[in-house]
C-alpha positions as CSV (number, residue, x, y, z in Angstrom):
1,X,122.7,93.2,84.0
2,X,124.1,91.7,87.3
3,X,124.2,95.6,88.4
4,X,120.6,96.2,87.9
5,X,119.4,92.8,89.4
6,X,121.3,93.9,92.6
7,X,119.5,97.0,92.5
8,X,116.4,95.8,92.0
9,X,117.4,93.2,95.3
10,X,118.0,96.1,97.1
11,X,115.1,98.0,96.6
12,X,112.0,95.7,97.2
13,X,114.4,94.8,100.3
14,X,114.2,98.4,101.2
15,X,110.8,98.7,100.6
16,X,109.7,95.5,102.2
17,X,111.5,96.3,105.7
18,X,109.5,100.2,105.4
19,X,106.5,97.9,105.0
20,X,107.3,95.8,107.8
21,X,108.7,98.5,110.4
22,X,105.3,100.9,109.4
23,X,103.2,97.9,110.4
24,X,105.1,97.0,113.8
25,X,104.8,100.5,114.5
26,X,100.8,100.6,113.9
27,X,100.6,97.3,115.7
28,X,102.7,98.9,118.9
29,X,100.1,102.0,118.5
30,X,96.9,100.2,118.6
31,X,98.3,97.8,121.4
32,X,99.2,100.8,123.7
33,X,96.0,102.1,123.0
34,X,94.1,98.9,124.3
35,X,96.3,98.1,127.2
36,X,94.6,99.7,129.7
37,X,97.7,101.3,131.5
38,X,99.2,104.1,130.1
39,X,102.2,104.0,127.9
40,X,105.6,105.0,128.6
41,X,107.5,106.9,126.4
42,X,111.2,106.4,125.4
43,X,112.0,108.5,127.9
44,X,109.9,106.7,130.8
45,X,107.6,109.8,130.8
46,X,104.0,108.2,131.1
47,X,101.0,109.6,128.6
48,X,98.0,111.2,130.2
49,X,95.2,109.6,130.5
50,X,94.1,111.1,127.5
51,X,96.9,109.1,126.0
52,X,99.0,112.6,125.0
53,X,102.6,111.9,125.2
54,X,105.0,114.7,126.0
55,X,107.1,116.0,123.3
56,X,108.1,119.5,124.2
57,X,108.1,121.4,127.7
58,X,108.8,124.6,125.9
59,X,105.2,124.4,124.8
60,X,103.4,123.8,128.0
61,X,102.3,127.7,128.4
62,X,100.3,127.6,125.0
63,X,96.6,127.5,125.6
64,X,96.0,126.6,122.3
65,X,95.1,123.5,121.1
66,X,97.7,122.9,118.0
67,X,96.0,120.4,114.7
68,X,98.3,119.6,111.9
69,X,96.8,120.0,109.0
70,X,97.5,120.2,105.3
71,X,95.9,123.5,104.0
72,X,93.2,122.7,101.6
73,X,94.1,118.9,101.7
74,X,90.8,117.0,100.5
75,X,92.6,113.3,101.9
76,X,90.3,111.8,105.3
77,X,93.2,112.8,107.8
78,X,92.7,116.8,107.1
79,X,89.4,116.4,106.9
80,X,89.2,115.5,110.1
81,X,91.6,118.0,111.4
82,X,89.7,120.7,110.0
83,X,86.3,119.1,111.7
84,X,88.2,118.9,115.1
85,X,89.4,122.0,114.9
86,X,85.7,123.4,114.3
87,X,84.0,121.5,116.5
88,X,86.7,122.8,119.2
89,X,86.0,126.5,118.7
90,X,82.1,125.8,119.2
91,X,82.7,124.7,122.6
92,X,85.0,127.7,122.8
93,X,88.8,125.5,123.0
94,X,91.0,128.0,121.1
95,X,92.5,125.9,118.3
96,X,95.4,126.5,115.6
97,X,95.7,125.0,112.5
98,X,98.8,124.4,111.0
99,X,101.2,122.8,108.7
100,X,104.4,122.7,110.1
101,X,105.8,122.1,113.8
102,X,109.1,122.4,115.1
103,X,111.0,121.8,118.2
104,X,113.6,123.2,120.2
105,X,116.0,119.9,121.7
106,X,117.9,120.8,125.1
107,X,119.5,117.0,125.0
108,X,120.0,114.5,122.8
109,X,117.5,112.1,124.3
110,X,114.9,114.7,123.7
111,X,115.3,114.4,120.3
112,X,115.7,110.8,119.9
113,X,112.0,110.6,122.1
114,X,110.1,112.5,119.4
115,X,111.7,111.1,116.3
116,X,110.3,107.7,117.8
117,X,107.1,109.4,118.6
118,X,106.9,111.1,115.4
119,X,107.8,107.5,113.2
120,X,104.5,105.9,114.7
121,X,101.9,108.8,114.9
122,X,98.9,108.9,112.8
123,X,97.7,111.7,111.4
124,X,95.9,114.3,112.0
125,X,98.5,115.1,115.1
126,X,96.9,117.3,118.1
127,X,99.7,119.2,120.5
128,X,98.4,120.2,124.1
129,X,100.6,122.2,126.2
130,X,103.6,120.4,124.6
131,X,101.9,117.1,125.0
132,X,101.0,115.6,121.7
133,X,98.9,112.7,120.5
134,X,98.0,111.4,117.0
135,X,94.4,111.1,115.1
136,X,93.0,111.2,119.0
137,X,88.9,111.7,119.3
138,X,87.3,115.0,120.3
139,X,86.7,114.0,123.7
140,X,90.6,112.9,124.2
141,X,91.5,116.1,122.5
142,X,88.6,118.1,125.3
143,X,89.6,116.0,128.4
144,X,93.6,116.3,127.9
145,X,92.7,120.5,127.4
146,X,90.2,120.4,130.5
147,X,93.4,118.4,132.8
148,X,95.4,121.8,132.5
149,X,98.2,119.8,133.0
């Protein structure tokens, strides 16, 4: 019986201290977001003014504009990929959808920079010639594609 309590302990710890680190993480998000200055990065790289934060340099020769989405997903966040997405191609931005996403690491650093990107974005998740930003609007999503950068 002792065992179980313990258990029990451990796991509304466990789930509290998700609860709390998923709300620091959103509160971080939306405070970067209204701060006026860009926000650094873990690795001091600063986000464009789009507010697109670099993830991979590998990817910084695709033209495409990359939207993660869930394939026939009815929840709000891939609705709203699949919207983006449409609304993209009508202005003529070639767009991809997809599901997955990968990355190549060169360095440790480079790793440890996305996993902290990756722990505080919210969906749906647009990549831009390697620079990425999560649910951003459709004119963040046209003005970072227009920079060319």
């Amino acid at each position: 019986m002792g065992l179980l309590k313990l258990v029990l302990k451990v796991s509304v710890f466990g789930v509290v201290a998700i609860a709390a680190l998923a709300i620091v993480g959103q509160v971080r998000q939306h405070l970067a977001s209204i701060g006026g200055a860009p926000a650094r990065t873990a690795s001091g790289d600063q986000a464009s003014a789009a507010g697109f934060v670099l993830l991979s340099k590998d990817d910084a020769a695709n033209q495409k504009v990359i939207v993660m989405c869930a394939p026939n997903c009815p929840r709000a966040e891939s609705v709203r990929a699949r919207d983006l997405g449409q609304a993209l191609a009508v202005i003529g931005i070639p767009y991809e959808l997809k599901s997955d996403i990968s990355f190549s690491f060169h360095r440790p650093e480079e790793m440890a920079r996305v996993q902290q990107f990756m722990a505080n974005v919210t969906n749906p998740l647009v990549l831009i010639r390697g620079r990425a930003k999560g649910n951003p609007t459709f004119e963040e999503v046209v003005a970072e594609y227009r920079s060319g950068k």
